[in-house]
DRENBA-799347 format. One record per residue (C-alpha): x, y, z. Coordinates in steps of 0.5 Angstrom, whole numbers, plus 500, padded with zeros to 3 digits. Example, Ala and Ser with C-alpha at 12.3 -4.5 7.8 and 13.67 -1.06 7.14 Angstrom:
2
<rec <525; 491; 516>>
<rec <527; 498; 514>>
// end
This chain:
598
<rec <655; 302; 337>>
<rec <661; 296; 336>>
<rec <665; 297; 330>>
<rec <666; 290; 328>>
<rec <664; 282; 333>>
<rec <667; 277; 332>>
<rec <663; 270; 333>>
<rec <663; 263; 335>>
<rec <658; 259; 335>>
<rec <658; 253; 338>>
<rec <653; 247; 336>>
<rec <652; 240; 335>>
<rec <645; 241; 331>>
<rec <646; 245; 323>>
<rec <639; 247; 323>>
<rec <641; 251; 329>>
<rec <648; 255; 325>>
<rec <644; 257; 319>>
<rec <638; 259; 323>>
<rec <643; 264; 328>>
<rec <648; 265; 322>>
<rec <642; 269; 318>>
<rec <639; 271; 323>>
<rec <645; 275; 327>>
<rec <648; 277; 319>>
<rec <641; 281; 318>>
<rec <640; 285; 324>>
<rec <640; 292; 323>>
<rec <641; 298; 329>>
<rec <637; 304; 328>>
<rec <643; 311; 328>>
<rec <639; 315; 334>>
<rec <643; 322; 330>>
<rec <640; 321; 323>>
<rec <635; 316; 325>>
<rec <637; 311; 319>>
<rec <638; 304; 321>>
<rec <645; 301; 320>>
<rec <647; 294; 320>>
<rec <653; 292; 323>>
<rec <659; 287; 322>>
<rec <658; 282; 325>>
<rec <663; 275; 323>>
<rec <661; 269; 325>>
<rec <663; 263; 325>>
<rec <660; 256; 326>>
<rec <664; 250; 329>>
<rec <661; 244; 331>>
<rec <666; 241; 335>>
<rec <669; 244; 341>>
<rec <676; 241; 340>>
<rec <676; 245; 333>>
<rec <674; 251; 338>>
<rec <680; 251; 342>>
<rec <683; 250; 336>>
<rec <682; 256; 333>>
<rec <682; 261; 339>>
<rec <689; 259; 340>>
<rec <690; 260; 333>>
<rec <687; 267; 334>>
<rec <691; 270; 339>>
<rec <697; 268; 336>>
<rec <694; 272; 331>>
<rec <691; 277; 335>>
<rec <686; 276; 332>>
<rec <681; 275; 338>>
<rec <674; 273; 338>>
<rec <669; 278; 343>>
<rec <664; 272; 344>>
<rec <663; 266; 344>>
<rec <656; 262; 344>>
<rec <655; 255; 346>>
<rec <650; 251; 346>>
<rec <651; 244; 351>>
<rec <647; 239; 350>>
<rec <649; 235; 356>>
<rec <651; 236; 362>>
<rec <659; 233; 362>>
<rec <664; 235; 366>>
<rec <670; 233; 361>>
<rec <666; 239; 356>>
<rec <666; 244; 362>>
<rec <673; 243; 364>>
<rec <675; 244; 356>>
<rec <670; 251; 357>>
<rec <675; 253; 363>>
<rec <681; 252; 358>>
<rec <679; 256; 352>>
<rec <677; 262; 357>>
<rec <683; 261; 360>>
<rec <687; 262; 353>>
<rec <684; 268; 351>>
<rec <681; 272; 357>>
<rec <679; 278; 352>>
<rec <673; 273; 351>>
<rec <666; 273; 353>>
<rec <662; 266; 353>>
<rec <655; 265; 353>>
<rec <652; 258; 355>>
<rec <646; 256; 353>>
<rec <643; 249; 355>>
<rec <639; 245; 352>>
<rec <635; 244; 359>>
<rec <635; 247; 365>>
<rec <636; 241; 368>>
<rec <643; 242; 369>>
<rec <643; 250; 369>>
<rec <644; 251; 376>>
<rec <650; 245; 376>>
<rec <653; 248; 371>>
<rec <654; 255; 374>>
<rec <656; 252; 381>>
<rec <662; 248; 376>>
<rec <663; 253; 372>>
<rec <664; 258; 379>>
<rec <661; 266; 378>>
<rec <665; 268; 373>>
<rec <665; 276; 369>>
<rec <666; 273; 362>>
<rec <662; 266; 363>>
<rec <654; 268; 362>>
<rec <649; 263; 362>>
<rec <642; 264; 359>>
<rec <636; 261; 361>>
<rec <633; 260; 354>>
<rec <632; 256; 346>>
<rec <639; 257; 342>>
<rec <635; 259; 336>>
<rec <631; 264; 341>>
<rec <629; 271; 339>>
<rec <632; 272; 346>>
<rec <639; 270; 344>>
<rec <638; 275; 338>>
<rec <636; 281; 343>>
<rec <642; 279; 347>>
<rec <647; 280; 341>>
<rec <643; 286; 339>>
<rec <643; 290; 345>>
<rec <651; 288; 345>>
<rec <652; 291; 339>>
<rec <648; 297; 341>>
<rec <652; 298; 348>>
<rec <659; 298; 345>>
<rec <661; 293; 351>>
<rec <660; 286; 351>>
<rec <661; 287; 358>>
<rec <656; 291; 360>>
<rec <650; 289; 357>>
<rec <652; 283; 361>>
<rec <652; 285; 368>>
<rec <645; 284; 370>>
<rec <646; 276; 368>>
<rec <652; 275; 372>>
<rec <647; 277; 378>>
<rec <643; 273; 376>>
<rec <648; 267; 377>>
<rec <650; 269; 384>>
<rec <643; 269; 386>>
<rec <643; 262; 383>>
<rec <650; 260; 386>>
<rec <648; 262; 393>>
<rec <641; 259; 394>>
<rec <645; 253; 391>>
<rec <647; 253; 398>>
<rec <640; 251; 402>>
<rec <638; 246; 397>>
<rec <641; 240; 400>>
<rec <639; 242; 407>>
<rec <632; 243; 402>>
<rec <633; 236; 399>>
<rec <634; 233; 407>>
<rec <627; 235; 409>>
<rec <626; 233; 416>>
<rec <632; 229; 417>>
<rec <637; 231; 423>>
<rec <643; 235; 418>>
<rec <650; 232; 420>>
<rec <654; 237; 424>>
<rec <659; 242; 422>>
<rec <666; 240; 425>>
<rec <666; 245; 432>>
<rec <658; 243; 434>>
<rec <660; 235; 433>>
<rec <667; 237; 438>>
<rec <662; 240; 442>>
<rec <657; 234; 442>>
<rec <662; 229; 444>>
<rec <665; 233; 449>>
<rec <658; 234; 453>>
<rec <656; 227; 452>>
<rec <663; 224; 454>>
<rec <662; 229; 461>>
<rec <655; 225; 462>>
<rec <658; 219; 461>>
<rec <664; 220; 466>>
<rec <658; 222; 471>>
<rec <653; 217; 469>>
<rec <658; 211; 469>>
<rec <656; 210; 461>>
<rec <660; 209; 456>>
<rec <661; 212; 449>>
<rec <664; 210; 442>>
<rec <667; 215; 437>>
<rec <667; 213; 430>>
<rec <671; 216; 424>>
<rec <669; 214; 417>>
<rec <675; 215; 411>>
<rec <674; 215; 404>>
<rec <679; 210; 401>>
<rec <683; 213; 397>>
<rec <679; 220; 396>>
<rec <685; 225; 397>>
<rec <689; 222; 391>>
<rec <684; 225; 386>>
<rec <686; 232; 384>>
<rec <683; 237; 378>>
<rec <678; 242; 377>>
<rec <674; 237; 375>>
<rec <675; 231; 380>>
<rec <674; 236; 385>>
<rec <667; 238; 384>>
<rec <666; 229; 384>>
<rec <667; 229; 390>>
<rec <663; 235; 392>>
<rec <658; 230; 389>>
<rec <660; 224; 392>>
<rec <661; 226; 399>>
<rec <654; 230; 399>>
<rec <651; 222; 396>>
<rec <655; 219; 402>>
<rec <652; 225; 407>>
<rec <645; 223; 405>>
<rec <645; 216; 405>>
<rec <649; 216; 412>>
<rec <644; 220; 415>>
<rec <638; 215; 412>>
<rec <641; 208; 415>>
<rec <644; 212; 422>>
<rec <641; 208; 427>>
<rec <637; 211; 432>>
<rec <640; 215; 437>>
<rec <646; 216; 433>>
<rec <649; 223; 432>>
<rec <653; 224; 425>>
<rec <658; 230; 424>>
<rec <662; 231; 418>>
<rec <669; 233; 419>>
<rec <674; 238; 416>>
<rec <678; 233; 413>>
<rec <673; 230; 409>>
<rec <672; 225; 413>>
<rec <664; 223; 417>>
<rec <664; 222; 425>>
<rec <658; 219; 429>>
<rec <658; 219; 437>>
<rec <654; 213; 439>>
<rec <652; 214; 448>>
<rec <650; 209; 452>>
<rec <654; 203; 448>>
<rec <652; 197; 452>>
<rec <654; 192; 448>>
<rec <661; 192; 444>>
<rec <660; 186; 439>>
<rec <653; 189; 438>>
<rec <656; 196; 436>>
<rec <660; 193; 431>>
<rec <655; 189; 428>>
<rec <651; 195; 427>>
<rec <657; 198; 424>>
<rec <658; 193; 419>>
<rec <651; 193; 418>>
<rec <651; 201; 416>>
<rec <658; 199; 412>>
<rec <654; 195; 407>>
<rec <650; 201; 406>>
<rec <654; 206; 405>>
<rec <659; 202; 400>>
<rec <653; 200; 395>>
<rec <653; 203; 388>>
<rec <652; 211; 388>>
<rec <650; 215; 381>>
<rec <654; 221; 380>>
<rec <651; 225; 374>>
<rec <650; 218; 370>>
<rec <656; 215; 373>>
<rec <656; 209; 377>>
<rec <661; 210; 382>>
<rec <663; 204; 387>>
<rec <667; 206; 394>>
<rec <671; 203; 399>>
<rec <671; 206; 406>>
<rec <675; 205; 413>>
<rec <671; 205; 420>>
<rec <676; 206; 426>>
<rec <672; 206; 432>>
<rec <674; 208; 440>>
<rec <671; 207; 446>>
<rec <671; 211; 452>>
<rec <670; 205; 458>>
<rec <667; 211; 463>>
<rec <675; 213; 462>>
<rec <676; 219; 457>>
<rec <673; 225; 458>>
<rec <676; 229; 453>>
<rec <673; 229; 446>>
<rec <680; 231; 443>>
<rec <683; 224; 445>>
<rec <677; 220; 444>>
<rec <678; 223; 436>>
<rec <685; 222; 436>>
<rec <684; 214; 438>>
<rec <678; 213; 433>>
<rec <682; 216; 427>>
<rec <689; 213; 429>>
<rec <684; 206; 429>>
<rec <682; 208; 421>>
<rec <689; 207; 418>>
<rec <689; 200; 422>>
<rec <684; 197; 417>>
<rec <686; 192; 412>>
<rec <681; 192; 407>>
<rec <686; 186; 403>>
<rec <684; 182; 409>>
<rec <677; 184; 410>>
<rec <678; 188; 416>>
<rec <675; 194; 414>>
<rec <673; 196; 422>>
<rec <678; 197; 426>>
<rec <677; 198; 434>>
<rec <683; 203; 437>>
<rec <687; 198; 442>>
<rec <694; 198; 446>>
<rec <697; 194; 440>>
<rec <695; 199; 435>>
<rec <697; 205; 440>>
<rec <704; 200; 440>>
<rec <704; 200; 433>>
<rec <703; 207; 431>>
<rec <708; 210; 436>>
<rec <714; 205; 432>>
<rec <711; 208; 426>>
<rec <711; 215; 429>>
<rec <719; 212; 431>>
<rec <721; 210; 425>>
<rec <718; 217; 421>>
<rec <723; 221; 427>>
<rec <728; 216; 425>>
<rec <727; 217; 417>>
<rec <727; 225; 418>>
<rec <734; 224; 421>>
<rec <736; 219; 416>>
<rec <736; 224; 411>>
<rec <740; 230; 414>>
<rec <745; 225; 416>>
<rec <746; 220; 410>>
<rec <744; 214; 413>>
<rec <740; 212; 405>>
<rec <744; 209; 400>>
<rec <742; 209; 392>>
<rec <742; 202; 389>>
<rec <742; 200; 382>>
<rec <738; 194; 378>>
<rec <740; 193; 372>>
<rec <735; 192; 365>>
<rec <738; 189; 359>>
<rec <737; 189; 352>>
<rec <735; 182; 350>>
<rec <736; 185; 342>>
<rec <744; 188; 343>>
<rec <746; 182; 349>>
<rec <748; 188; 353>>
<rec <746; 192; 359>>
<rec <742; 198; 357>>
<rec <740; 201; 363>>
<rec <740; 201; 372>>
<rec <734; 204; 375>>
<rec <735; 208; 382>>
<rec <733; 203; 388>>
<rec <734; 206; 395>>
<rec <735; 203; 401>>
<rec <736; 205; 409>>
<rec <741; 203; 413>>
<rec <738; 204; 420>>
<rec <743; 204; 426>>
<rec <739; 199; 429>>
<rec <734; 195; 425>>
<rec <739; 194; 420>>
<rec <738; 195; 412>>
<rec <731; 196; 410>>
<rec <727; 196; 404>>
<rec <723; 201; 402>>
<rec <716; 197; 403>>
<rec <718; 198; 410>>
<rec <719; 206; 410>>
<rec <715; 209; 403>>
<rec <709; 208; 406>>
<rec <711; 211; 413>>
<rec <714; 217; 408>>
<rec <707; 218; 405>>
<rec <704; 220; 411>>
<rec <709; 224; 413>>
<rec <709; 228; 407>>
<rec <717; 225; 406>>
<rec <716; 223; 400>>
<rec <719; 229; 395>>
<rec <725; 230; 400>>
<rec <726; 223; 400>>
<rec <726; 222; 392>>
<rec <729; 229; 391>>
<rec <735; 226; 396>>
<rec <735; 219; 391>>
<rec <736; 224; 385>>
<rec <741; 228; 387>>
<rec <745; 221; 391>>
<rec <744; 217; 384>>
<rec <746; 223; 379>>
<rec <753; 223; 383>>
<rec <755; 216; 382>>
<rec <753; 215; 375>>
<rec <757; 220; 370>>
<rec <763; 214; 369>>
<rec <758; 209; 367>>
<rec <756; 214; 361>>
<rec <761; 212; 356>>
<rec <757; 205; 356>>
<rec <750; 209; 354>>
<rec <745; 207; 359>>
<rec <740; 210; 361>>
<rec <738; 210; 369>>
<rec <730; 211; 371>>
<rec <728; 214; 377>>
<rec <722; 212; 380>>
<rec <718; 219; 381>>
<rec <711; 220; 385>>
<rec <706; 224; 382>>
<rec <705; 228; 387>>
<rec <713; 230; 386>>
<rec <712; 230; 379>>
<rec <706; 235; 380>>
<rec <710; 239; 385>>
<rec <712; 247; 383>>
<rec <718; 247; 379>>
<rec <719; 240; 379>>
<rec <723; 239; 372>>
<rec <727; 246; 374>>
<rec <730; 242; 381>>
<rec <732; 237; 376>>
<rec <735; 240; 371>>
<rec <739; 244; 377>>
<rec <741; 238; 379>>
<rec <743; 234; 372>>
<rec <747; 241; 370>>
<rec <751; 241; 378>>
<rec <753; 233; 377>>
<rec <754; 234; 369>>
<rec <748; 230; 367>>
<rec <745; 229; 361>>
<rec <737; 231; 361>>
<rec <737; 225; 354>>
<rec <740; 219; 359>>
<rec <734; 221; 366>>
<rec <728; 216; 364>>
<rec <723; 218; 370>>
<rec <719; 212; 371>>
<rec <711; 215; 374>>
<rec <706; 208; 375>>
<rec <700; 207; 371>>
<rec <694; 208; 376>>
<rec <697; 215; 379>>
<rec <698; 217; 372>>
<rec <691; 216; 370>>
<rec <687; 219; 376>>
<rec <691; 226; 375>>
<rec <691; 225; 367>>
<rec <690; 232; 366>>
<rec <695; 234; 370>>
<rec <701; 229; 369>>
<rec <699; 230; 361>>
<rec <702; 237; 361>>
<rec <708; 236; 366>>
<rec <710; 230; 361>>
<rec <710; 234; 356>>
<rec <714; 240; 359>>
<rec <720; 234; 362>>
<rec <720; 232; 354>>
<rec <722; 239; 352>>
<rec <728; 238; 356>>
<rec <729; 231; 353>>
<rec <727; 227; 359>>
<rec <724; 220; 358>>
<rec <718; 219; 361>>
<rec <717; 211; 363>>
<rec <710; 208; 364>>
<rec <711; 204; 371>>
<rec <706; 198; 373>>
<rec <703; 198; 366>>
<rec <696; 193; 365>>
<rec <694; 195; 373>>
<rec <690; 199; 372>>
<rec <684; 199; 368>>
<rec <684; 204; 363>>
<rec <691; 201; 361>>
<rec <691; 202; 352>>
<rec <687; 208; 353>>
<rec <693; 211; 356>>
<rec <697; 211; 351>>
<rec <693; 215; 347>>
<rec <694; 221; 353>>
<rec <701; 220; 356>>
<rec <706; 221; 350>>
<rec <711; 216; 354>>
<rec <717; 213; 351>>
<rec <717; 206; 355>>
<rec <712; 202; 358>>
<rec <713; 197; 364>>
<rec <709; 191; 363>>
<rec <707; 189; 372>>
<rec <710; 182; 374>>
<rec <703; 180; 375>>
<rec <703; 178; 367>>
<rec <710; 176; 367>>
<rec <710; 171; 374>>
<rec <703; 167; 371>>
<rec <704; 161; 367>>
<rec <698; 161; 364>>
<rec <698; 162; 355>>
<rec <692; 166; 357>>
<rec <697; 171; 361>>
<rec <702; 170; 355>>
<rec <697; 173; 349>>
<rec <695; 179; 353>>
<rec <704; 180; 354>>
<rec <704; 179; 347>>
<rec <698; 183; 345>>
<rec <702; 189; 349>>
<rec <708; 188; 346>>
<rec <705; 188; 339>>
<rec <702; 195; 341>>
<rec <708; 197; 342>>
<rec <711; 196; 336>>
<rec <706; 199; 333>>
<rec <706; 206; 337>>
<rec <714; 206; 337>>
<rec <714; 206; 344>>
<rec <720; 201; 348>>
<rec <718; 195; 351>>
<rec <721; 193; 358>>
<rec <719; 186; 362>>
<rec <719; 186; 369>>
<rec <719; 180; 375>>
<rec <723; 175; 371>>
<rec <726; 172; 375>>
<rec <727; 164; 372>>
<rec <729; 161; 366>>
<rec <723; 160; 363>>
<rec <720; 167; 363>>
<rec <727; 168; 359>>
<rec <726; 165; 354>>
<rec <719; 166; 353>>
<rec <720; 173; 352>>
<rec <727; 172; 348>>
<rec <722; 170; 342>>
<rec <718; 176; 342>>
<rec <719; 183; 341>>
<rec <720; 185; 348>>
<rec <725; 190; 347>>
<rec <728; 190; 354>>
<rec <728; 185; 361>>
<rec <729; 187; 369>>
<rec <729; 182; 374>>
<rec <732; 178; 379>>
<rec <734; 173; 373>>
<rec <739; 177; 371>>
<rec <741; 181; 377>>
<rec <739; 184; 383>>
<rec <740; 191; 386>>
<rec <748; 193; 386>>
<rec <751; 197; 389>>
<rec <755; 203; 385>>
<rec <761; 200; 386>>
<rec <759; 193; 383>>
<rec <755; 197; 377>>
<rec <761; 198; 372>>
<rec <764; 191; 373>>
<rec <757; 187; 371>>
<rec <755; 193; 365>>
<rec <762; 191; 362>>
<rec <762; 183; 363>>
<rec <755; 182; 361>>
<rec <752; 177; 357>>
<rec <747; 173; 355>>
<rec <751; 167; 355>>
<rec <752; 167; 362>>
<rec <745; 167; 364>>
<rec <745; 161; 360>>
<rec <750; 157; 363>>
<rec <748; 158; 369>>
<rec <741; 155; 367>>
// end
């Protein structure tokens, strides 16, 4: 028997602790050597709010006072609350949890989130159950929480497996999409009927804007949810005739035979787009999405599946969804244009061996102190034979190539080796850092090697990350800042009031500065002006800098010279410098000079 048991119970309703308290604090196991029945010490816990369970569990293993169970009723399904179960279960890994839904609705769901996990266990049953009470009984009498438990933890991978089949289930006597290599094998026989028969074919690449920046536990298994929705709806308004694959980089594909008509195919297309953008419900979550279509035809030409593929998904990254171009039809044009984009990306590989890039520095002034309070990093490319470039006509192409850490860790290092004199005028300079650099393994090492090597200060670096990035992996992020600040990094909240969640992400990100977006400083309405106000004003409040970017008149000036802004970037004032001009203009700043110029 279990000397001692220690016990959460987690649950929203108190009629459910007191009935477990008592319940579990009176049982009694019957001592086979003396036959007497003896009751064990079973402590326990009652904690109706999850957050106060991580709570104490992290207080408990720096106590090493560890809980050995953890029961936990869910009322509801929510993936916020699943992943919170992940992080408690990772905080102590002696401990075991017994999950008890309040419906069986979402108990095979749950398990597939949660993954077959030896010391997560899901019971079929009421909280307030005499089921629960045997399980803790048996427990006790086991000496082993883990042991008793076994037959249950075979229980969900039965579950997990069958999981497998209920889509196909669900699908009833609709044609299932094909997997990536019977799709390749289809369109290669069709292709080779098509060259013999004199028909042609069409090959259409289908990609879910966006989808592949969204990361997570949690974010992921959306997507699982989504891309499944997708799948269904794709093959219930696939027009007949049409064959549809899913292909191993989340994208769908569909092979049309026979296209007599071009134009017609495009409508059909267009007519399908309508269906699949429509509104999806994901565990109670509407979710609207965006696609791209790129389709190729084989004009009785192409006969190899690879090569048509390769045309339709080149097709996909020409849509221009702001220009209500959302199918695009591969041609010469577009073949033209992604060899100067593949070019380019060659070109911009060498560029970084041979130092062709060079580091600018805008600078942002403090409108209180009348002086230069910081620069931010800006780079440019000087290209042997286009001439200098500005980053919109490269850091896309960058993206693609997965470029863009190297190219901001070449900016970092370039940057930091130029600004040690400008540090006797207290300035601080701000860095542009894409999430997906941020979240790179051993980021906030790589940038304290750099700071030591050139004798950097960590306090002056503001690393600037925008709002809508930030928020699509808060989890994530959130953590990583809260790492950079112990080295006394600032962080910075880039394009602030883009995205739509913008107040509610001061509450998740501990940043010391945000940057209100041009959007709101270019308009002239005194609408836009109160929401600049409002900002600013919440700002203050949370002790958090203010920084207006986009001024680039006179007017903007003074409009935010009268509020609390606390410091102003723009065209109005300078632009990006060179770093042998920077010195000059921190020591002759003044506002005055604005002024008259004015």
């Amino acid at each position: 028997m279990l000397n001692e048991l220690k016990i959460i119970i987690t649950s929203e309703h108190q009629a459910s602790h007191l009935y477990l308290r008592e319940t579990l604090s009176n049982i009694t196991i019957p001592c086979v050597e003396t036959g007497e029945t003896i009751q064990p010490n079973i402590c326990i816990d009652s904690l109706f709010n999850i957050t106060n369970v991580q709570n104490l569990i992290s207080q408990s293993v720096l106590d090493q006072a560890n809980y050995q169970l953890w029961i936990f009723e869910v009322q509801q399904f929510d993936l916020t609350l699943l992943q919170q179960i992940k992080i408690i279960q990772r905080l102590d890994k002696n401990l075991f949890v017994l999950i008890v839904p309040s419906s069986t609705d979402y108990w095979a769901e749950m398990i597939k989130f949660l993954g077959i996990n030896e010391r997560i266990i899901f019971l079929e049953t009421l909280f307030n159950s005499e089921e629960l009470i045997k399980l803790v009984r048996n427990i006790v009498c086991k000496q082993s929480v883990s042991t008793f438990l076994n037959h249950y933890l075979l229980r969900q991978l039965d579950v997990h497996q069958s999981n497998q089949t209920i889509f196909a289930i669900k699908n009833g006597d609709v044609q299932p999409t094909l997997s990536n290599t019977d799709f390749e094998e289809k369109l290669s026989q069709i292709l080779s009927n098509g060259y013999i028969e004199q028909f042609n074919t069409a090959l259409v690449s289908i990609t879910i804007d966006r989808i592949t920046l969204i990361r997570g536990e949690t974010a992921d298994y959306i997507i699982e949810h989504l891309m499944d929705h997708i799948n269904e709806r794709l093959l219930q308004y696939l027009p007949e005739g049409w064959i549809a694959g899913h292909w191993i980089d989340e994208s769908f594909g569909i092979i049309i035979p026979r296209v007599n008509s071009q134009k017609t195919c495009e409508k059909q297309l267009l007519a399908l787009y309508s269906k699949l953008t429509n509104i999806y419900n994901v565990y109670g979550n509407d979710l609207i999405i965006s696609i791209s279509i790129g389709v190729a035809f084989s004009d009785s030409v192409v006969t190899s599946a690879v090569e048509l593929t390769s045309y339709a998904k080149s097709a996909v990254t020409w849509t221009t969804p702001p220009h209500k171009k959302y199918i695009a039809v591969y041609a010469e044009h577009i073949a033209q244009k992604k060899i100067h984009r593949l070019m380019l990306e060659s070109d911009l590989k060498k560029a970084l061996v041979e130092d062709e890039l060079d580091v600018y520095f805008q600078p942002i002034i403090n409108v209180k102190q009348n002086r230069v309070s910081g620069v931010e990093v800006l780079v440019r490319w000087h290209h042997p034979t286009l001439g200098l470039l500005f980053p919109l006509a490269f850091l896309g192409i960058a993206e693609e190539a997965n470029l863009l850490p190297t190219l901001n860790e070449f900016v970092i290092n370039k940057a930091l080796s130029l600004i040690k004199p400008w540090m006797q005028y207290n300035i601080k300079v701000a860095f542009n850092i894409p999430v997906e650099h941020l979240l790179e393994e051993h980021f906030v090492e790589k940038m304290n090697g750099l700071c030591q090597k050139h004798g950097i200060n960590p306090s002056v670096i503001e690393l600037e990350i925008t709002e809508e990035q930030a928020l699509d992996q808060s989890f994530e992020v959130t953590s990583v800042i809260h790492k950079i600040k112990q080295y006394g990094y600032r962080v910075v909240l880039d394009d602030f009031g883009v995205a739509y969640s913008s107040l509610q992400c001061l509450g998740h990100f501990p940043v010391d500065k945000i940057k209100i977006d041009r959007s709101f400083i270019c308009g002239t309405s005194p609408k836009q002006g109160n929401i600049v106000q409002a900002i600013l004003q919440l700002c203050q409040q949370l002790n958090i800098i203010s920084l207006c970017e986009g001024v680039e008149d006179y007017r903007q000036f003074v409009f935010l010279e009268n509020t609390t802004c606390d410091e102003i970037q723009g065209f109005l004032f300078s632009p990006a410098l060179s770093h042998d001009l920077v010195e000059s203009y921190i020591k002759n700043f003044s506002l005055q000079q604005i002024e008259t110029i004015v």
